[in-house]
NUTORNU-545553 format. One record per residue: residue in one letter; z, x, y of N, C-alpha, C, O in turn. Coordinates in steps of 0.05 Angstrom, whole numbers, padded with zeros to 5 digits, always signed. Atoms other than C-alpha are relative to their C-alpha. Example, Ala and Ser with C-alpha at 12.3 -4.5 7.8 and 13.67 -1.06 7.14 Angstrom:
BEGIN
A+00000+00018-00024+00156+00246-00090+00000+00018+00024+00013+00039+00024/S-00001-00016-00024+00143+00273-00021+00014-00015+00022+00018-00005+00044/
! end
This chain:
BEGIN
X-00011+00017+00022-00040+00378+00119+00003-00028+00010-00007-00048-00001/X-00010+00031-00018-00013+00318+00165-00037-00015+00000-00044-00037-00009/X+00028+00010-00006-00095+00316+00185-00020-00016-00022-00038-00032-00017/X+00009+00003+00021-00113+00310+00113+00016-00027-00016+00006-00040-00035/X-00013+00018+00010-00065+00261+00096+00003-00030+00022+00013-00051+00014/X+00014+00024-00020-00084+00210+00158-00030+00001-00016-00032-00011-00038/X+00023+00002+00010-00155+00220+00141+00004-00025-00036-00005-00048-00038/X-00001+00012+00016-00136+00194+00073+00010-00031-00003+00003-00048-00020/X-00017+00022+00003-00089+00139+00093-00028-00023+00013-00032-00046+00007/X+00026+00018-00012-00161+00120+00142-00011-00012-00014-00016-00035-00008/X+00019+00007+00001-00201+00114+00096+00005-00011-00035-00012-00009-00052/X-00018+00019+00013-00150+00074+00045-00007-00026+00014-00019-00044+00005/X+00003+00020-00022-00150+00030+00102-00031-00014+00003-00040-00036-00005/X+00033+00009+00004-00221+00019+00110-00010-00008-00027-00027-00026-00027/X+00007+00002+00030-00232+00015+00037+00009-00033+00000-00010-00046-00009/X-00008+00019+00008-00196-00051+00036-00004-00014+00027-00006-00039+00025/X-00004+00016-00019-00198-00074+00103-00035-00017+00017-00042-00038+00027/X+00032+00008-00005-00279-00069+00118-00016-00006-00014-00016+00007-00034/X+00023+00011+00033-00336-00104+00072-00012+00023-00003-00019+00036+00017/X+00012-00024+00010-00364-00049+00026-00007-00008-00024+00001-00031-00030/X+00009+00013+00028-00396-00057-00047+00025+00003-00026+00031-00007-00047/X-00023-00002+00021-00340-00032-00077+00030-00016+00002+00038-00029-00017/X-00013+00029-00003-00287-00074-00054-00004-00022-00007+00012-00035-00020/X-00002+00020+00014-00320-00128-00068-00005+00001-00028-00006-00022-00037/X+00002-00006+00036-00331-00107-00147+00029+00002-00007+00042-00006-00026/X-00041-00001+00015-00255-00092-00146+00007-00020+00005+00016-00032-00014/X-00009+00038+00008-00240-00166-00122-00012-00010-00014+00001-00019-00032/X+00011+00018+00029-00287-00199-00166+00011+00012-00029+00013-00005-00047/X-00008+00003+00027-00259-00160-00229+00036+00000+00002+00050+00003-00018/X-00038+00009+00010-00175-00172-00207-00017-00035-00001-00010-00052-00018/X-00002+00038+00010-00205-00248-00203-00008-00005-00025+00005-00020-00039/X+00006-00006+00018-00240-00236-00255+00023-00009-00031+00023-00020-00053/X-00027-00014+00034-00175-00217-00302+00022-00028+00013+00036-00043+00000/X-00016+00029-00006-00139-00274-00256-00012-00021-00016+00002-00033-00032/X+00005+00022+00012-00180-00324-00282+00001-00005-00027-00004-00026-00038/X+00016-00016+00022-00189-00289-00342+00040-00021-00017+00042-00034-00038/X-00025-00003+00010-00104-00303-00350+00005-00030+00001+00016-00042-00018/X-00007+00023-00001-00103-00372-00321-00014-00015-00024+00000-00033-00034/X+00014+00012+00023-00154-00395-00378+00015-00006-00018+00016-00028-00028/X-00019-00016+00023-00105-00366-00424+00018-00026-00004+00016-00040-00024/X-00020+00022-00014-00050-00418-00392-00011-00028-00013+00002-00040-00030/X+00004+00017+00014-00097-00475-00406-00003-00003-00018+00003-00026-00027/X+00006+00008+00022-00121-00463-00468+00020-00006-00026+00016-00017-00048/X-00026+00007+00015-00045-00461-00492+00004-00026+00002+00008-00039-00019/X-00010+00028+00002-00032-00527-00468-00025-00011-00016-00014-00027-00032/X+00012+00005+00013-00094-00545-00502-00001-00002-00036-00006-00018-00054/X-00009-00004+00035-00078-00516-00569+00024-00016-00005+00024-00028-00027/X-00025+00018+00005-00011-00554-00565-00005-00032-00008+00005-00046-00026/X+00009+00022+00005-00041-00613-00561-00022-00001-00030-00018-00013-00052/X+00009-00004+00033-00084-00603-00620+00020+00007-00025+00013-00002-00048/X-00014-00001+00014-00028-00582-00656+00013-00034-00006+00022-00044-00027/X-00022+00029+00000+00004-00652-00644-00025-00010-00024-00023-00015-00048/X+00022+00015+00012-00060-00679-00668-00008+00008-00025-00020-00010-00037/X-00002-00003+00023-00063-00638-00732+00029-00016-00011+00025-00038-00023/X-00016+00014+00012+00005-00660-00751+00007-00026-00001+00026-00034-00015/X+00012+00022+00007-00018-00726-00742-00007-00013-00016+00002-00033-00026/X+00025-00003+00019-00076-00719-00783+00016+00003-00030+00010-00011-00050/X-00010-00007+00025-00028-00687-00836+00016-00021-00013+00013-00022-00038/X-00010+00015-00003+00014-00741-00835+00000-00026-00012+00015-00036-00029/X+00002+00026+00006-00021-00806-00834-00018-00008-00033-00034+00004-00048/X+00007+00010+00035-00036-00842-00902-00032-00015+00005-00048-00017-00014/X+00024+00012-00006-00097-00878-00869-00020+00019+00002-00020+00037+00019/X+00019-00032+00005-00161-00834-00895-00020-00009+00036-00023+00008+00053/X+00026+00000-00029-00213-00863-00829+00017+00008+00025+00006+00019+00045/X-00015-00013-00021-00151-00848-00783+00003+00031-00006-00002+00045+00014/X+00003-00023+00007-00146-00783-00814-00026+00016+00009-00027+00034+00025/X+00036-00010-00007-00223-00766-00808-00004+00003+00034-00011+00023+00047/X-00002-00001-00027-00219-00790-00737+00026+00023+00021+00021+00034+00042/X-00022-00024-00015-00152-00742-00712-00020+00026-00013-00020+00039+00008/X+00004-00013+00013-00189-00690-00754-00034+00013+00026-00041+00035+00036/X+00017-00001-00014-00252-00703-00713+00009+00003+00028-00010+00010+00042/X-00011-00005-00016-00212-00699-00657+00018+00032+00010+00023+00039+00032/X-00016-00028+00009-00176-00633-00669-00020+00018+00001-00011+00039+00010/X+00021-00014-00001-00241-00600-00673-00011+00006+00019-00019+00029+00024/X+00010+00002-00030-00266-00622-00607+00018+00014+00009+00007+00032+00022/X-00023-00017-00023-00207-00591-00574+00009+00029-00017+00027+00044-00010/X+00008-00028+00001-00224-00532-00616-00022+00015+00013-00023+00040+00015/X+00025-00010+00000-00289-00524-00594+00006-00005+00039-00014+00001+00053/X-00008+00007-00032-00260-00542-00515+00021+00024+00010+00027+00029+00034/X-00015-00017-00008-00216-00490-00521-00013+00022+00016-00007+00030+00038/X+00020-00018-00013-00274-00438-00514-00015-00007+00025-00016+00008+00044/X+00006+00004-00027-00304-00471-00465+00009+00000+00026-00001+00014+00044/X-00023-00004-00024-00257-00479-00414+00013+00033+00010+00018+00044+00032/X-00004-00035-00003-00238-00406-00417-00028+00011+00024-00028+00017+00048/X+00025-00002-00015-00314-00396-00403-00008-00012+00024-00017+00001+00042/X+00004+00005-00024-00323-00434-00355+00015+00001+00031+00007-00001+00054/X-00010-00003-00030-00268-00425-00309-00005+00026+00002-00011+00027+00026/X+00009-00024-00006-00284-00350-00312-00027+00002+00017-00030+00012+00039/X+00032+00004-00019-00359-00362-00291+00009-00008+00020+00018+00009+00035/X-00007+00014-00021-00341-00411-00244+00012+00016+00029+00006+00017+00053/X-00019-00016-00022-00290-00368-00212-00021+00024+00012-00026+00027+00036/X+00007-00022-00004-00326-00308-00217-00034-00005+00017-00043+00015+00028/X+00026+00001-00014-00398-00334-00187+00014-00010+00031+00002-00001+00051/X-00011+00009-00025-00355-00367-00127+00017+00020+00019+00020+00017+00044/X-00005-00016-00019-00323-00308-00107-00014+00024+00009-00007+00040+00027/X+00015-00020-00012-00378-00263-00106-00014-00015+00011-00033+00001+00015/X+00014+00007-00024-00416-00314-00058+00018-00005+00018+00007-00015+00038/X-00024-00009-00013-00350-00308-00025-00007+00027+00022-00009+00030+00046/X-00003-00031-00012-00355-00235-00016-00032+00012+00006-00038+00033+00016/X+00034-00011-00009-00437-00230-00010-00009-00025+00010-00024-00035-00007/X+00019+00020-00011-00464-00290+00033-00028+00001+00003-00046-00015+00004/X+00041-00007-00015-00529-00253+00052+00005+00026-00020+00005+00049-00012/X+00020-00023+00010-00540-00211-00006-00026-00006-00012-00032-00025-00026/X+00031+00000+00007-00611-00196-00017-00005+00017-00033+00011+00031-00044/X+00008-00020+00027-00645-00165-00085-00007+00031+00026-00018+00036+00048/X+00009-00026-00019-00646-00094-00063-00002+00025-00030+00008+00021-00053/X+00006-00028+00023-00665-00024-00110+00023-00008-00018+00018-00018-00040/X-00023+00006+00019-00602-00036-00140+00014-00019-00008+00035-00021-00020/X-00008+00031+00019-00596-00101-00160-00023-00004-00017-00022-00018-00038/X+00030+00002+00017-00677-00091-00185+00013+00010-00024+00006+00002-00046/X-00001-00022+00029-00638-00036-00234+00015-00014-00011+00015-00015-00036/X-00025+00014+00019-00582-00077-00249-00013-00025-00013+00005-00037-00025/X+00006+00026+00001-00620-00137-00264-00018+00010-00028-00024-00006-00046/X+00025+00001+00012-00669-00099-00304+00020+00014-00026+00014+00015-00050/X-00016-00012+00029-00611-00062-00346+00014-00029-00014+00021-00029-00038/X-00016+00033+00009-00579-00140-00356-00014-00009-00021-00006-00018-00042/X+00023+00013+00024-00646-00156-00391+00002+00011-00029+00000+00001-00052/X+00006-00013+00025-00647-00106-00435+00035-00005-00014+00034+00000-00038/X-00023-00009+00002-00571-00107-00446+00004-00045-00011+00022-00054-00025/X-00008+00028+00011-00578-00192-00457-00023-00012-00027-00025-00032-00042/X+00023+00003+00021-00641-00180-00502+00017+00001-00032+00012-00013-00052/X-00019-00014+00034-00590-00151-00565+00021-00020+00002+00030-00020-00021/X-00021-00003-00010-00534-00189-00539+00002-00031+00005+00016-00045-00009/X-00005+00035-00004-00546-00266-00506-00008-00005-00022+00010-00016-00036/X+00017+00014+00013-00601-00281-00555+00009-00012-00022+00005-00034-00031/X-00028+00014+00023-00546-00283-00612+00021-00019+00006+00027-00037-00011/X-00017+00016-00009-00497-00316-00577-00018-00024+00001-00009-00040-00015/X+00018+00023+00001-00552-00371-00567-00003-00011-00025+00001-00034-00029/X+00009+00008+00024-00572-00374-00636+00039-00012-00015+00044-00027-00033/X-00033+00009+00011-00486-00383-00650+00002-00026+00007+00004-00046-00007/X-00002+00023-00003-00484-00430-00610-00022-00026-00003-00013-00048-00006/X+00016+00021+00012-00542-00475-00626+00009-00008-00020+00013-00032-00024/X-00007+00015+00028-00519-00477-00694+00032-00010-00001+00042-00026-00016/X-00029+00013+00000-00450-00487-00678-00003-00034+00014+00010-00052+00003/X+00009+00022-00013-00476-00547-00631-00009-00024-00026-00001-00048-00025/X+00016+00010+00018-00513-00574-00689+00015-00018-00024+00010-00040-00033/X-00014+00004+00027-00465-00577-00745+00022-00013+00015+00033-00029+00001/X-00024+00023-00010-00411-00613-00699-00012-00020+00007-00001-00042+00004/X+00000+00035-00005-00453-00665-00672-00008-00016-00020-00004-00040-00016/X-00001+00010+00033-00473-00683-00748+00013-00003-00016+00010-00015-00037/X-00021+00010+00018-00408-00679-00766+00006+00015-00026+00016+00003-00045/X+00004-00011+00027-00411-00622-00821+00016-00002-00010+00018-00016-00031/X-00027-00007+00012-00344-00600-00827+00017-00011+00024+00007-00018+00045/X-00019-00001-00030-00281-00612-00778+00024+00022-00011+00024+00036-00032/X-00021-00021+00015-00216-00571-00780+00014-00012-00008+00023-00034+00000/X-00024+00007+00014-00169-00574-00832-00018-00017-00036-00006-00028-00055/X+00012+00015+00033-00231-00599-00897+00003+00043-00007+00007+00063+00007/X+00006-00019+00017-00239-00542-00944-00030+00009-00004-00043-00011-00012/X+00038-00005+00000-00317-00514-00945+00002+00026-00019+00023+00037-00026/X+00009-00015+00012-00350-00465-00983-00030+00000+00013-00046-00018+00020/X+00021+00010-00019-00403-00439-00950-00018+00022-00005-00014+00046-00009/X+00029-00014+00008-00475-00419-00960-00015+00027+00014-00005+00035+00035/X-00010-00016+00029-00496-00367-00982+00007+00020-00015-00005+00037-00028/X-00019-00032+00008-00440-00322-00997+00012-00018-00012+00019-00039+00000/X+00000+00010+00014-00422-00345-01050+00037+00000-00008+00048-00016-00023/X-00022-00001+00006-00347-00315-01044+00020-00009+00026+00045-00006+00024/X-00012+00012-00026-00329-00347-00966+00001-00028-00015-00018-00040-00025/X-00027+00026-00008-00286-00407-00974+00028-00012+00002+00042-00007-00017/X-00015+00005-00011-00233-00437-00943+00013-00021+00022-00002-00040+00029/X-00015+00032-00017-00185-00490-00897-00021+00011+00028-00029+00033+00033/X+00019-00012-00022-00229-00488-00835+00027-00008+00024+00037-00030+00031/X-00031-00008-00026-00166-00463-00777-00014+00001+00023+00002+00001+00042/X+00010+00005-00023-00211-00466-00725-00037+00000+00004-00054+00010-00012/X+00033-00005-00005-00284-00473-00696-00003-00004+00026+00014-00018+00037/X+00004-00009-00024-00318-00453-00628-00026-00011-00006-00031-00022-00028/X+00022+00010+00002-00390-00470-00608-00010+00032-00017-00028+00028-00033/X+00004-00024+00009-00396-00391-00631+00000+00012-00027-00017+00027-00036/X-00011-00011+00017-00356-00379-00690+00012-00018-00021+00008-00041-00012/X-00005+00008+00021-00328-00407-00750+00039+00003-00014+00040+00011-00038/X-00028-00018+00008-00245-00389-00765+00008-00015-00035+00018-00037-00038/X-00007+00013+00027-00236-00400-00847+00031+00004-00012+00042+00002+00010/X-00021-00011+00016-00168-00381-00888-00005-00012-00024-00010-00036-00029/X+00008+00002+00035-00180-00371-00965+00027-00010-00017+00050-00009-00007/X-00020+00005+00017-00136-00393-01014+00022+00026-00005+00046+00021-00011/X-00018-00023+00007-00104-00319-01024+00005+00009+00030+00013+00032+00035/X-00013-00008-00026-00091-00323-00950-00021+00021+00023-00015+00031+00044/X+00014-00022-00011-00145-00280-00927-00009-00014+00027-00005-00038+00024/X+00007+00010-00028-00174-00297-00845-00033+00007-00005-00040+00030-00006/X+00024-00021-00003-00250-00292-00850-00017-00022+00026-00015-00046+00029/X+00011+00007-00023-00293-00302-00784-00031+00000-00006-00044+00020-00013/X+00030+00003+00005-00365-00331-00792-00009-00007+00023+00002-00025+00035/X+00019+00014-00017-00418-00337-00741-00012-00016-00005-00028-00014-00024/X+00020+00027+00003-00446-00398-00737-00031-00004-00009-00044-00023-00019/X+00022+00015+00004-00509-00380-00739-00020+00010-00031-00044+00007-00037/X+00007-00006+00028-00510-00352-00811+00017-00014-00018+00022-00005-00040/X-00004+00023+00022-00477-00418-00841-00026-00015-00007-00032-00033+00009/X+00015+00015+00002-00538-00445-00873+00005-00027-00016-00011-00046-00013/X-00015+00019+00008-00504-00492-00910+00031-00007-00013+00041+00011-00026/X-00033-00003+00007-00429-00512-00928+00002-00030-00023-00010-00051-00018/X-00016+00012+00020-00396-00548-00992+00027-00013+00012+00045+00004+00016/X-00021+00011-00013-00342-00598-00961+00007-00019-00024-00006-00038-00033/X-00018+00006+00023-00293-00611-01017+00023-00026+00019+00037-00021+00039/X-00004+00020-00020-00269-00686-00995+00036+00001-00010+00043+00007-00032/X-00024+00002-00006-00193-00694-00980+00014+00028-00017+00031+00026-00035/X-00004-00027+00012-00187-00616-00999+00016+00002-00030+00035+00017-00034/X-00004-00003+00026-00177-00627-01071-00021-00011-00022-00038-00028-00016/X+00013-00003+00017-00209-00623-01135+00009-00021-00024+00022-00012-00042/X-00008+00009+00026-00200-00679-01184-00009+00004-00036-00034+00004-00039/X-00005-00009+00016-00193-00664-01256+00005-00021-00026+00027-00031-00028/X-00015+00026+00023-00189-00717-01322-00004+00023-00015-00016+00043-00008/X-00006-00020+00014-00171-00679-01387+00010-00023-00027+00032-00032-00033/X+00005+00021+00024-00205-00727-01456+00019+00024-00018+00018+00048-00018/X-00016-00009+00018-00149-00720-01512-00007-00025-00017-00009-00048-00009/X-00003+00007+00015-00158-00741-01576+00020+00007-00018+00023+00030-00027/X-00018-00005+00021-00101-00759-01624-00002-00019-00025-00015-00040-00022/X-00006+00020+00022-00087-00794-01692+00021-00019-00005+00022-00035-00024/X-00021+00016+00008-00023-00826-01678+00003-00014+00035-00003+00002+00052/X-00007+00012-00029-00009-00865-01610+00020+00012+00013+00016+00029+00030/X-00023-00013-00004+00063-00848-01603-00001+00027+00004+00004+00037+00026/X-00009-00018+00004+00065-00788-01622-00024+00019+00019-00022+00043+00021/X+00019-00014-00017+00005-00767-01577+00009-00002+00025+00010+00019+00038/X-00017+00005-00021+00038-00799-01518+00022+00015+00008+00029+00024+00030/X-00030-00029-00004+00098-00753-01530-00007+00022+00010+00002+00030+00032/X+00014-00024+00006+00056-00692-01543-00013-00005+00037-00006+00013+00052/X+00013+00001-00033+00022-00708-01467+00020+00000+00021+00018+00014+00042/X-00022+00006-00017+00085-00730-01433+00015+00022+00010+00022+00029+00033/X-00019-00024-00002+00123-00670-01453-00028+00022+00017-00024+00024+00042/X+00016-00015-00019+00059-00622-01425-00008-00011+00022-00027+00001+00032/X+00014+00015-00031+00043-00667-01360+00037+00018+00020+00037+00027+00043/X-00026-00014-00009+00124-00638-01347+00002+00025+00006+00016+00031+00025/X+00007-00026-00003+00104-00566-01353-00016+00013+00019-00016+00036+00026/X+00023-00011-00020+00049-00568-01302+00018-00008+00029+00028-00028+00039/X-00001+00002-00033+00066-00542-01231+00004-00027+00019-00003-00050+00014/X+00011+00024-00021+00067-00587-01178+00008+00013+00034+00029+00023+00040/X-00011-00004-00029+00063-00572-01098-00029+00007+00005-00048+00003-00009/X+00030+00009-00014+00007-00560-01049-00015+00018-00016-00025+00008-00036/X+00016-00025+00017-00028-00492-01078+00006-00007-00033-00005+00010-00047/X-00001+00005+00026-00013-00517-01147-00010-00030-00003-00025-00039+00015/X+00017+00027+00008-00032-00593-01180+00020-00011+00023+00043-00004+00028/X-00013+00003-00024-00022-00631-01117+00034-00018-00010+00057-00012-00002/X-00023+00020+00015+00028-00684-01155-00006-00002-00030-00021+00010-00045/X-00001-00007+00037+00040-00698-01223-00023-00018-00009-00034-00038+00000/X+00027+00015+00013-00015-00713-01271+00007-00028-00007+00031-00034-00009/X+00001+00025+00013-00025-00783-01294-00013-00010-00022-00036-00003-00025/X+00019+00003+00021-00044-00817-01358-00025-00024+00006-00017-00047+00004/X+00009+00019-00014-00105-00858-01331-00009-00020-00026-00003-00044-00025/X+00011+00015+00024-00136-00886-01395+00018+00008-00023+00027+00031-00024/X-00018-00002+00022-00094-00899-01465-00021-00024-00017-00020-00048-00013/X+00020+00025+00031-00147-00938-01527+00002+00015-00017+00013+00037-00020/X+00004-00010+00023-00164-00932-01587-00023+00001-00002-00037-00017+00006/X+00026+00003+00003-00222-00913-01604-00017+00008-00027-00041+00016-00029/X+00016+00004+00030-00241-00912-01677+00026-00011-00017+00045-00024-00009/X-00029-00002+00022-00192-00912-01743+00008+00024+00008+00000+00047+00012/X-00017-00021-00003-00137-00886-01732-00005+00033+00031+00009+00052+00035/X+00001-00018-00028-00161-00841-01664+00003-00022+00028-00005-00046+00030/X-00014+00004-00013-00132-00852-01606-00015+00011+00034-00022+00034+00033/X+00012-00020-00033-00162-00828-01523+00014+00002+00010+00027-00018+00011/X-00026+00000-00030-00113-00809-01470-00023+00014+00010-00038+00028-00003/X+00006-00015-00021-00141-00790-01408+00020+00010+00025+00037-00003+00037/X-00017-00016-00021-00109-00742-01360-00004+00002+00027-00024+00016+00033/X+00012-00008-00030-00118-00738-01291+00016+00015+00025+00035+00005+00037/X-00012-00007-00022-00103-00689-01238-00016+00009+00020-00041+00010+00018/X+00009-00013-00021-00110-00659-01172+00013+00026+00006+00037+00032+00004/X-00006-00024-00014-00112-00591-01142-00025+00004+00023-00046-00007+00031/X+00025-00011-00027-00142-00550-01085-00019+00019-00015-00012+00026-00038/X+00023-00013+00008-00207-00509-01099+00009+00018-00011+00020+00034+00005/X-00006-00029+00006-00193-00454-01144+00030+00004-00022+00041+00023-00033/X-00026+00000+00015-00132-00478-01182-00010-00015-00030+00005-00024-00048/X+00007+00024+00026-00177-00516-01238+00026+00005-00026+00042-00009-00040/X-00011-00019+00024-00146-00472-01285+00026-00011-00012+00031-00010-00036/X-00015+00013+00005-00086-00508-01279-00006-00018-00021+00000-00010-00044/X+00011+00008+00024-00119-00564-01322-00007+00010-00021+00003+00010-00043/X+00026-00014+00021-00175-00530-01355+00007+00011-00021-00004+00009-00043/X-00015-00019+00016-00123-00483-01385+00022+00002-00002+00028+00004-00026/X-00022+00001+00010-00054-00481-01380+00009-00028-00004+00030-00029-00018/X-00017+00028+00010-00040-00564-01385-00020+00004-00033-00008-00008-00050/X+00017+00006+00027-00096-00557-01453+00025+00016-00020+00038+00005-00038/X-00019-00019+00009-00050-00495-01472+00026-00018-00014+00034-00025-00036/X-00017+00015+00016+00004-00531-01469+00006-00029-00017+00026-00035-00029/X+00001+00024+00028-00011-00595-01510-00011+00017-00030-00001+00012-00051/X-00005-00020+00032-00032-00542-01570+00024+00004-00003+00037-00010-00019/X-00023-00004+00010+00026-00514-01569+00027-00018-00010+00040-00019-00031/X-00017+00024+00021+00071-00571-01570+00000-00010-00022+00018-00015-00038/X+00007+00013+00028+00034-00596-01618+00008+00016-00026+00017+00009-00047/X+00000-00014+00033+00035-00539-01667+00034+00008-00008+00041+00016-00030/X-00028-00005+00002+00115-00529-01653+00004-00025-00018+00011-00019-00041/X-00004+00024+00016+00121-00600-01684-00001-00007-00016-00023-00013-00025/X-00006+00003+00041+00142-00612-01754-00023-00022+00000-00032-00036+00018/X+00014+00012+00001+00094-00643-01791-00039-00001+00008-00053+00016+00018/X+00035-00005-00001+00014-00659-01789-00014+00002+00020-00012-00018+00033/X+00019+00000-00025-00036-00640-01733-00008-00028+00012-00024-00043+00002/X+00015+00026-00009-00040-00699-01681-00014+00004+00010-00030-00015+00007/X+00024+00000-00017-00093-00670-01633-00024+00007-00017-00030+00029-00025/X+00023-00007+00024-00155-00679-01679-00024+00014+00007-00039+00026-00009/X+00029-00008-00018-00210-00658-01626+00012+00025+00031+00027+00018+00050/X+00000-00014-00028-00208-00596-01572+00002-00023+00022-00011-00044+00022/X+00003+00019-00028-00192-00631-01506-00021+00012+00016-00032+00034+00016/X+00030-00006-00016-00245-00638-01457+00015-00001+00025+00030-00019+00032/X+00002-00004-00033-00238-00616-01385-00016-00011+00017-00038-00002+00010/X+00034+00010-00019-00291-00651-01331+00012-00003+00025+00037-00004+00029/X-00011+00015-00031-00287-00669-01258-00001-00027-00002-00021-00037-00013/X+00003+00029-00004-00269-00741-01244+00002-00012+00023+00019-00028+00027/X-00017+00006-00030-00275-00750-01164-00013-00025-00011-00023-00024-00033/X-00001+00032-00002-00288-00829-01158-00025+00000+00017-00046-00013+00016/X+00031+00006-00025-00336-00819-01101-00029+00010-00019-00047-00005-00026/X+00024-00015+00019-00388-00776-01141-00006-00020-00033-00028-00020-00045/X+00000+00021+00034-00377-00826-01213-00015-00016+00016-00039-00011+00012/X+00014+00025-00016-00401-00887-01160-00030+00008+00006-00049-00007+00005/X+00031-00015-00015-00463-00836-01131-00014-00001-00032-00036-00013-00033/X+00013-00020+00022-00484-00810-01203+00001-00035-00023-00018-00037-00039/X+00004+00023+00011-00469-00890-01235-00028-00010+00015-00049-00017+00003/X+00027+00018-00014-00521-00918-01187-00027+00028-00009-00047+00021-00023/X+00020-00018+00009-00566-00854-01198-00018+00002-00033-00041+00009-00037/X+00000-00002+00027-00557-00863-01283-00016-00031-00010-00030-00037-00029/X+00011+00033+00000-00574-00942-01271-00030-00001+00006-00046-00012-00009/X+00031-00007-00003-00642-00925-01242-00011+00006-00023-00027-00008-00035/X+00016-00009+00016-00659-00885-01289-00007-00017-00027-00028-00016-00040/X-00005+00020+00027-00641-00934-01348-00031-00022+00019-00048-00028+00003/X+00015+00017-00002-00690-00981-01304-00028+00002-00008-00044-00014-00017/X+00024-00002-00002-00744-00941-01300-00006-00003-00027-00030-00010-00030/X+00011-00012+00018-00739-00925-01377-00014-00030-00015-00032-00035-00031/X+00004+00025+00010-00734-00997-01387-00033-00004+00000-00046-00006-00020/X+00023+00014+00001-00804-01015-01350-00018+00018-00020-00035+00008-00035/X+00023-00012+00028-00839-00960-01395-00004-00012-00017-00019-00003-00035/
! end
């Protein structure tokens, strides 16, 4: 028993104390999980700092400073992964020429090398293709974190973009959902500019006043906060525009997916006001719903001007 239990303690001893193949596979994978932990370490202080730099971003009233923290925030999304990666490699190729100075290819590095192939055939070739396209779409500038995308073509992925890697994609939907896209099946993305949706809402009335009221009192009814109309509607345009009719224009903002707010419950409620109200029908015409972003009116004015030119030289 004693004999059996030396023997064992020997060849404990030897196990750790003389170079063998297996020892060194068990130090390369505790460094392995060491490095694996210290990554961990940096990429916290890393995320921290990005955090600063989103609430920056969230912050400042200046849109090209915004764009720029924004563009910034991304990079040290996409640094996070890296750094992980690389101190793992790093570590991990330095301590197995550490622990193998003179190793040669031998039968069993031929097998291992030849199961790697087949095992990086299913396996790198995607990761390559992730990251190319992840490479691609940041140095062009597609999206950064923190715009809103919608993205091609699935037609039901979109969302605040919470993070991006050279690999992967991190979205959150409006109903809160986490969805994870590979990069390299974004073929194209919808970037909704300062993550809202503007909104005008043509009202026609017969009396000035009394249309003014009838809007005032429903601009009070509509929501207001981030997931709802971002702030309160405004009346942007007030003419006249024949006998006796009248235009108000309405204008709001929301995030993707809240049109409805306009479209339907502010229309809703100027009917109803209206029809509670002693006296004769002021809204003479259905109101009209449209998008009014400012950037796209300027694109689609210069686009509408051409066309008037060409019709001209005909």
């Amino acid at each position: 028993m004693e004999q059996a239990a030396e023997n064992t303690i020997n060849e404990f001893t030897t196990f750790f104390t003389e170079p063998n193949a297996f020892r060194s596979v068990l130090i390369l994978l505790v460094t392995i999980v060491l490095a694996y932990w210290f990554s961990k370490i940096i990429a916290y202080f890393i995320i921290k700092v990005a955090q600063l730099v989103a609430v920056s971003s969230d912050t400042t009233d200046d849109v090209e400073r915004q764009i720029r923290l924004r563009r910034v925030e991304t990079y040290l999304s996409v640094a996070i992964a890296l750094v992980r990666a690389v101190i793992v490699g790093v570590v991990a190729f330095y301590v197995w020429k550490l622990l193998s100075p003179t190793a040669t290819f031998s039968s069993a590095a031929i097998g291992a090398s030849a199961f790697f192939i087949v095992l990086a055939g299913g396996t790198i070739g995607m990761i390559l293709r992730d990251i190319t396209a992840g490479a691609a779409m940041i140095i062009e500038h597609w999206f950064h974190v923190g715009d809103f995308i919608r993205v091609e073509p699935f037609l039901d992925v979109s969302g605040v973009v919470e993070r991006m890697t050279l690999r992967s994609t991190k979205l959150r939907s409006i109903n809160g959902e986490v969805i994870w896209m590979h990069n390299q099946h974004i073929q194209a993305v919808k970037v909704t500019p300062r993550g809202v949706r503007t909104l005008a809402v043509d009202i026609f009335v017969n009396n000035e006043k009394v249309g003014r009221n009838i809007i005032e009192k429903a601009i009070e009814t509509v929501p207001i906060g981030t997931m709802k109309v971002v702030k309160k509607p405004r009346i942007a345009r007030a003419e006249q525009w024949g006998e006796k009719l009248y235009w108000f224009t309405v204008v709001g903002q929301m995030p993707p997916g809240r049109e409805w707010l306009m479209e339907n419950y502010f229309i809703d409620s100027l009917n109803e006001i209206d029809e509670r109200r002693r006296g004769p029908k002021t809204l003479v015409r259905p109101a009209i719903a449209r998008y009014a972003d400012e950037d796209a009116e300027r694109s689609f004015k210069r686009a509408v001007r051409m066309k008037r030119e060409e019709t001209k030289d005909k």
